[in-house]
C-alpha positions in Angstrom: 0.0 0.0 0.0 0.9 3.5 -0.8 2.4 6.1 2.2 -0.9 7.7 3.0 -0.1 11.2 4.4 -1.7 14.8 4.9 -2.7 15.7 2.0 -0.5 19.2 0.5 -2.1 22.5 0.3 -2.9 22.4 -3.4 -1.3 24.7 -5.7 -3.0 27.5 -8.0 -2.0 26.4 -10.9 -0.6 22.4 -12.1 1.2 22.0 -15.2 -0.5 19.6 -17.5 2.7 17.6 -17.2 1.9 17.0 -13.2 -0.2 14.1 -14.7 2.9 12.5 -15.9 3.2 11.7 -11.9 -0.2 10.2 -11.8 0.6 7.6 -14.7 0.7 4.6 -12.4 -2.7 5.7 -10.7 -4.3 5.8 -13.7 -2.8 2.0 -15.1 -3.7 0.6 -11.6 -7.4 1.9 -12.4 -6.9 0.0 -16.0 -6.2 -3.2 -14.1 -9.0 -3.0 -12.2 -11.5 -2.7 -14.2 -10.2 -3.8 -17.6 -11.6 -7.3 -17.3 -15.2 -6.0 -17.1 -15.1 -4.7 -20.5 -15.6 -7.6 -23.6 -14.4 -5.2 -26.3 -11.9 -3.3 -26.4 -13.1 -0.4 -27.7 -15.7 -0.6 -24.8 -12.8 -0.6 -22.6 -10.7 2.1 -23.7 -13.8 4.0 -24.0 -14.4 3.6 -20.3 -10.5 4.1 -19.5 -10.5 7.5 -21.6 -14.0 9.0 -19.8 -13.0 8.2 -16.9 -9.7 10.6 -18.4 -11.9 13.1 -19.6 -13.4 13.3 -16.1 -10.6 14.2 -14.5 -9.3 16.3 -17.2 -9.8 20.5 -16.8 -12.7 20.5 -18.9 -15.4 23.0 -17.8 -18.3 20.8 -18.3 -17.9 17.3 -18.5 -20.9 16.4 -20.8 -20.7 14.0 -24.2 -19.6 17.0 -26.7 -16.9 18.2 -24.4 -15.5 14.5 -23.3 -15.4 13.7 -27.0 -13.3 16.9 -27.5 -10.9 16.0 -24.8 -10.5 12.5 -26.8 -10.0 13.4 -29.6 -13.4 12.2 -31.5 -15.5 14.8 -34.0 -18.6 13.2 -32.4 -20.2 12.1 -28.9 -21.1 9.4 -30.3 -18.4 7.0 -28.9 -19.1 8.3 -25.2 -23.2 8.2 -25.8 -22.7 4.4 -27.0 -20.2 3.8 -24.3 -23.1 5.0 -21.7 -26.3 3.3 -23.4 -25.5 0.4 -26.1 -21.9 -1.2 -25.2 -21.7 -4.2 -23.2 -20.9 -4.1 -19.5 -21.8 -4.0 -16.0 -21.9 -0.9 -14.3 -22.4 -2.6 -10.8 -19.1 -5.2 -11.8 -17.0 -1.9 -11.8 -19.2 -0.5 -9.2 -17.8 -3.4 -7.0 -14.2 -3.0 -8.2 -14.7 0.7 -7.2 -15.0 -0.5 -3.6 -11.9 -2.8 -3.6 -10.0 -0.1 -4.8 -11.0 2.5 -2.1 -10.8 -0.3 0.8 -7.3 -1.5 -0.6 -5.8 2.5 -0.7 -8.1 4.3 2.2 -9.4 1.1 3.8 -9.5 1.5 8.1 -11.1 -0.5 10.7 -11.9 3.1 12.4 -13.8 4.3 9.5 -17.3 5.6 9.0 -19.8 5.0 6.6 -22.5 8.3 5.6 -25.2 8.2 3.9 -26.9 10.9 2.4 -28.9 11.9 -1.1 -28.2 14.6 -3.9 -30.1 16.0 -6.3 -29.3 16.3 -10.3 -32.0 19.3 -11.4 -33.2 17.9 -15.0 -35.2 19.5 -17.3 -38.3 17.2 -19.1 -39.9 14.1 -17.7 -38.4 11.7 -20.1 -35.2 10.9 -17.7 -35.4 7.7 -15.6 -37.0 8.7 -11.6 -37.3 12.5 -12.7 -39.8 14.3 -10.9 -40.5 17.2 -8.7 -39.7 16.7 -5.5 -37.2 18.2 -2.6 -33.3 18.6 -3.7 -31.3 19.5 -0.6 -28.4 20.3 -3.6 -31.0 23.1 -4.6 -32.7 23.8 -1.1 -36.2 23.6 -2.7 -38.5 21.6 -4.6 -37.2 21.1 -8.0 -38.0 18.6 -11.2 -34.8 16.4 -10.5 -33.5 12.9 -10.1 -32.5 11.4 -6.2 -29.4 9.6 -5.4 -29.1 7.7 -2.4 -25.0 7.5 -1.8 -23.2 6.1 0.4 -19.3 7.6 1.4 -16.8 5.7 3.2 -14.2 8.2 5.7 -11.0 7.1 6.8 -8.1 8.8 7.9 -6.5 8.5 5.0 -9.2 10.2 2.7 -12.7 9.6 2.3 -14.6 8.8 -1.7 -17.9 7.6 -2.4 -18.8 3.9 -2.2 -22.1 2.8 -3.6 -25.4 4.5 -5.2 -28.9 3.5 -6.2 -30.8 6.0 -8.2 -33.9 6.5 -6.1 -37.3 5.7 -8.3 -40.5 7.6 -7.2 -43.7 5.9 -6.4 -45.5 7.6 -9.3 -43.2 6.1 -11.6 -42.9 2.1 -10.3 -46.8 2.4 -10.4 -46.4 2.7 -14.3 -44.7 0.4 -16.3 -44.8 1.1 -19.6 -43.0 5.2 -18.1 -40.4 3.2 -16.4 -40.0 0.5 -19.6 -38.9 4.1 -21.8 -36.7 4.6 -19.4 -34.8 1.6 -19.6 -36.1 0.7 -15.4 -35.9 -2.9 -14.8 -39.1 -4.4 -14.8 -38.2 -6.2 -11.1 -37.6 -2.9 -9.4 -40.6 -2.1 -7.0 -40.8 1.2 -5.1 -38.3 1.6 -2.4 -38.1 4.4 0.4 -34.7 6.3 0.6 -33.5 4.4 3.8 -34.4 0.7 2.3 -32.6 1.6 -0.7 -29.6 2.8 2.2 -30.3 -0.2 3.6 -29.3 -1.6 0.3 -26.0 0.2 0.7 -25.2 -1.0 3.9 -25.8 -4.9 3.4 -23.6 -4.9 -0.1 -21.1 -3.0 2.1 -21.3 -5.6 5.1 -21.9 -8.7 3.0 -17.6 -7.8 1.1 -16.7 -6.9 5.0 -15.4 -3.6 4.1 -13.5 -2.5 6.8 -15.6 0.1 9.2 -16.5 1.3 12.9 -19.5 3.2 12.4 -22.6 4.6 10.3 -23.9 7.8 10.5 -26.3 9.7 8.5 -29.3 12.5 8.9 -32.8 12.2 9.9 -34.0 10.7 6.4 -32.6 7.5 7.5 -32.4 8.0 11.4 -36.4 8.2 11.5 -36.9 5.0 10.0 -36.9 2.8 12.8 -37.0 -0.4 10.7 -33.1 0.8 9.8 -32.1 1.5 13.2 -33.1 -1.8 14.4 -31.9 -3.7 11.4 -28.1 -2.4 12.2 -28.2 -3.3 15.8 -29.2 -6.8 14.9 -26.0 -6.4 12.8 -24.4 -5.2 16.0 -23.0 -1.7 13.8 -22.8 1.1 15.6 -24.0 4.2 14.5 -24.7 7.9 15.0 -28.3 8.6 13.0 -30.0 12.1 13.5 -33.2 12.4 14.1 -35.8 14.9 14.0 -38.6 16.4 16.6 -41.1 14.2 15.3 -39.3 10.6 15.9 -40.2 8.9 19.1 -37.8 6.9 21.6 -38.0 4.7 24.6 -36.8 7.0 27.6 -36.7 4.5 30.7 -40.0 2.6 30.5 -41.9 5.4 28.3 -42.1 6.5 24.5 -41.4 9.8 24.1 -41.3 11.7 21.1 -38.0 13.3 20.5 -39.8 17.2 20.4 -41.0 16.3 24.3 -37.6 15.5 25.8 -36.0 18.6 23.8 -38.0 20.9 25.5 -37.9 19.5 29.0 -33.5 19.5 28.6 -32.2 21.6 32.0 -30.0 24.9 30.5 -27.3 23.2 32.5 -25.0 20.1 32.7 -23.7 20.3 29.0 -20.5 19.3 27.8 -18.7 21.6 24.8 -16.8 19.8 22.4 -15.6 20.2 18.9 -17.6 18.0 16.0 -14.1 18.5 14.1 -12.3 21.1 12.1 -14.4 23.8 10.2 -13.6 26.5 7.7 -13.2 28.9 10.8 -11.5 26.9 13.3 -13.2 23.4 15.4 -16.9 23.4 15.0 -18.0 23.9 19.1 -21.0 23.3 20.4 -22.5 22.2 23.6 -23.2 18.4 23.8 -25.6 16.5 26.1 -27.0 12.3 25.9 -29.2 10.6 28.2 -29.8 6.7 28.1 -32.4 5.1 26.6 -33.9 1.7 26.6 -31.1 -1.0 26.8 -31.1 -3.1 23.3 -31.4 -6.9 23.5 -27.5 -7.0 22.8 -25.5 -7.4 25.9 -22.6 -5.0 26.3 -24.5 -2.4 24.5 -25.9 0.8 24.6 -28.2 3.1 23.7 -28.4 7.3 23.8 -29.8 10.1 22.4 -27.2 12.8 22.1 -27.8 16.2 21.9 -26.3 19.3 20.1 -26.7 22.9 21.0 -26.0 25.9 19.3 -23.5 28.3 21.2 -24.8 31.7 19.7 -28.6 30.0 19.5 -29.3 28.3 22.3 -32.5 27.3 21.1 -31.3 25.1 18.3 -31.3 22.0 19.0 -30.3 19.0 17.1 -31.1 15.2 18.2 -29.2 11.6 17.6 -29.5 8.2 18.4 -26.4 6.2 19.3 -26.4 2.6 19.8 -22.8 1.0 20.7 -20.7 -0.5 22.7 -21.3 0.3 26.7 -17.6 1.8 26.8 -18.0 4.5 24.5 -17.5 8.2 24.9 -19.7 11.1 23.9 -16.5 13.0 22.7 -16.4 9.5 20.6 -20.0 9.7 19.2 -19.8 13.8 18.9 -16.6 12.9 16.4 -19.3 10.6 14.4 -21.4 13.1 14.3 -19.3 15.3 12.8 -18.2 13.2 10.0 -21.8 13.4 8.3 -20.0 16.7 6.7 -17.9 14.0 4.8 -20.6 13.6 1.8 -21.4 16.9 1.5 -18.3 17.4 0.6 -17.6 14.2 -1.1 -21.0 15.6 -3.4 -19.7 19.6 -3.8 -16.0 18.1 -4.9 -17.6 15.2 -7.2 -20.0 17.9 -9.4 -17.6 20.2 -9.6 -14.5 18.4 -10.0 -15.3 14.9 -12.2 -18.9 16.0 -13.2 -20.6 13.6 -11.4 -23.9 16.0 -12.6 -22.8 16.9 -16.1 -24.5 13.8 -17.4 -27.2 14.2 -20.3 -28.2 10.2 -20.1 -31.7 9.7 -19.6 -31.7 6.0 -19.3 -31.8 3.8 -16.1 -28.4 2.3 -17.4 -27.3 5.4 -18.7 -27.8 7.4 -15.2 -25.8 3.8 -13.5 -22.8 3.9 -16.0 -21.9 8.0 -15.9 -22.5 7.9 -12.2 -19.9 5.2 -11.3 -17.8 5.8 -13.8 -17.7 9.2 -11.8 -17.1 7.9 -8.6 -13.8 6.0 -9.7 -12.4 9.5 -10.8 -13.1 11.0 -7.7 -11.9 7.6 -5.9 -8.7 8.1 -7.9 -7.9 11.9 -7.1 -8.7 11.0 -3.2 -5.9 8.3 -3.0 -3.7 10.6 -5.2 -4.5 13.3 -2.6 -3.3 11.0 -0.4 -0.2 9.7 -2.0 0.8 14.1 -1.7 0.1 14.0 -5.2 -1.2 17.1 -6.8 -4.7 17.4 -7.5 -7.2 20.2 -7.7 -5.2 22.9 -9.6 -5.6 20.6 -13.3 -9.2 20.1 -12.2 -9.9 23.3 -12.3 -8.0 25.0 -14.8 -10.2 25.9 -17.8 -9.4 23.6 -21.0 -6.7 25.2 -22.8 -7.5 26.4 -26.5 -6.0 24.2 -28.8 -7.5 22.3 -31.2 -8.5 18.4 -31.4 -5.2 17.1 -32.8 -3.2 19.3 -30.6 -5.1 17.7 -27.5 -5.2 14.1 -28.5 -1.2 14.5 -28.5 -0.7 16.6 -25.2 0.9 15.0 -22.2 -2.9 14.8 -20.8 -4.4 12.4 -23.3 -0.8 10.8 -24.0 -1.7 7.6 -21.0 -2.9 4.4 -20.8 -6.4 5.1 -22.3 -6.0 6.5 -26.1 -9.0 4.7 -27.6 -7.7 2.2 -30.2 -9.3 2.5 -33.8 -10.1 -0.5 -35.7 
């Protein structure tokens, strides 16, 4: 395994020739997933997007990807995404070998969390209008349900399920058009997490903890279904939720209010962009679960300049543990959020112009390996961000197809 160290302050500005020093990154990538592709023009297709990605282009659509390989046409990339034959889920599972082989730890925490893509239309597979925390409002978009894996070494993004609303599953021939398998029934946001999580358990990928907000923290059926796994975790939950305080059910509003202004603990949920993230922390014990040697909790955060604010978890883990432990869970929900802003705007993980089921599967893990690859380059002190976002240099197809860039392992062969 690599040295995995802090990651440098990045510079302003990288040289296209800095990606000379990423050239065995990029053939490890090859050798991972190289064997999922029949064809090898499917294959250097895949190799050269996932290229493109991570080249300074400013959008990272099927006209400007072609122009970074070199082809007068999108039509290589479009086929690549919709027609050619292979297994977005194979590679998706070669992703996660990848990240646990480079950032794997037996400390690490799992998020989960949704984004929104905003689409125009109602042709593209799940589109509707519904609420997109990317856009703060309702908006006619698709839902991904993601889950990110955080380490000490780096953090990427492990899994996804495109999240299919009721109105569509309940017509067939809308979700045929869209390429939806016809086996897929409607499923909420935290059973498709809980989708996540059991793929993630069943290849024992190294991990402590889950976390993740009050989506998946108020579905009870989730809560109870990881502490049969015995997996600790740190789930938000909002007013409305109800726990068993000593012998009672309360609902989480109730015990908020009734919280004495006193006997709070201040502690940091981590670094922020302004210094450690303080806030004053409280938990009181709940109901013991059926497993012996645990426990359960609900943990409390208050704002420091509004004391008012209040924010609400449930912890279930071993009896040993810390609040300073759970509060540092807590605070590593951030991780996707950020593993989402650097995704979009860095490897386009929402510059895609598929409509299809398959099509929305393929861009979005092809995505996730680019982003996989420039966290364990962050990690190997390699630089990063500075050829992300440079704009693409004007030069014209030949002169790109030639530059040091698109000079690696993934030129697509012609026949």
């Amino acid at each position: 395994m690599m040295p995995m160290n802090t990651p440098p302050t990045t510079p302003a500005e990288v040289d296209l020739a800095t990606v000379e020093g990423w050239r065995p990154y990029l053939t490890e990538v090859a050798t991972c997933i190289g064997a999922r592709f029949v064809r090898a023009e499917a294959r250097h297709r895949a190799l050269a997007y996932i290229q493109g990605l991570l080249s300074p282009a400013e959008r990272k659509n099927g006209w400007q990807l072609a122009e970074v390989n070199g082809d007068a046409t999108p039509y290589g990339v479009q086929h690549l995404l919709g027609r050619a034959l292979w297994d977005a889920d194979a590679v998706r599972d070669d992703l996660r070998s990848y990240v646990i082989t480079h950032l794997g730890d037996p400390e690490a925490v799992v998020v989960l969390d949704e984004t929104g893509f905003v689409k125009k239309g109602q042709q593209s597979a799940g589109v509707a209008r519904q609420y997109s925390g990317t856009a703060g409002r309702v908006e006619n978009c698709q839902i991904g349900v993601f889950l990110a894996y955080r380490s000490a070494r780096g953090h990427a993004l492990l899994d996804r399920e495109l999240y299919v609303p009721q109105a569509w599953t309940n017509d067939p021939e809308r979700c045929k058009r869209a390429g939806i398998p016809a086996k897929r029934r409607f499923a909420t946001k935290p059973q498709l997490a809980r989708q996540l999580l059991e793929r993630t358990f069943v290849k024992k990928v190294p991990l402590a903890w889950v976390t993740g907000d009050s989506v998946y923290g108020d579905d009870r059926r989730l809560r109870v279904w990881l502490e049969s796994q015995d997996q600790a975790y740190v789930l938000a939950v909002s007013g409305k939720e109800y726990v068993w305080l000593g012998w009672q059910q309360r609902q989480v509003k109730t015990i908020l209010a009734a919280l004495p202004a006193d006997g709070w603990t201040r502690l940091s949920a981590g670094a922020g962009a302004k210094g450690p993230r303080l806030y004053d922390w409280c938990w009181l014990p709940l109901a013991k679960p059926m497993q012996p040697a645990w426990r359960r909790w609900l943990m409390v955060r208050r704002s420091l300049g509004e004391p008012t604010e209040l924010r609400a978890y449930v912890v279930f883990a071993p009896d040993e543990t810390t609040l300073d432990a759970a509060v540092a869970v807590a605070g590593k929900r951030w991780t996707i959020e950020s593993c989402f802003e650097a995704a979009k705007s860095d490897v386009g993980l929402d510059h895609y112009e598929v409509r299809s089921w398959t099509g929305w599967y393929r861009h979005i893990t092809l995505a996730m390996w680019a982003y996989a690859l420039l966290s364990v380059l962050c990690a190997a002190n390699l630089p990063t961000d500075g050829v992300q976002k440079k704009r693409c240099p004007s030069r014209s197809r030949a002169a790109w197809r030639h530059s040091k860039w698109h000079g690696g392992f993934c030129a697509p062969e012609r026949a």
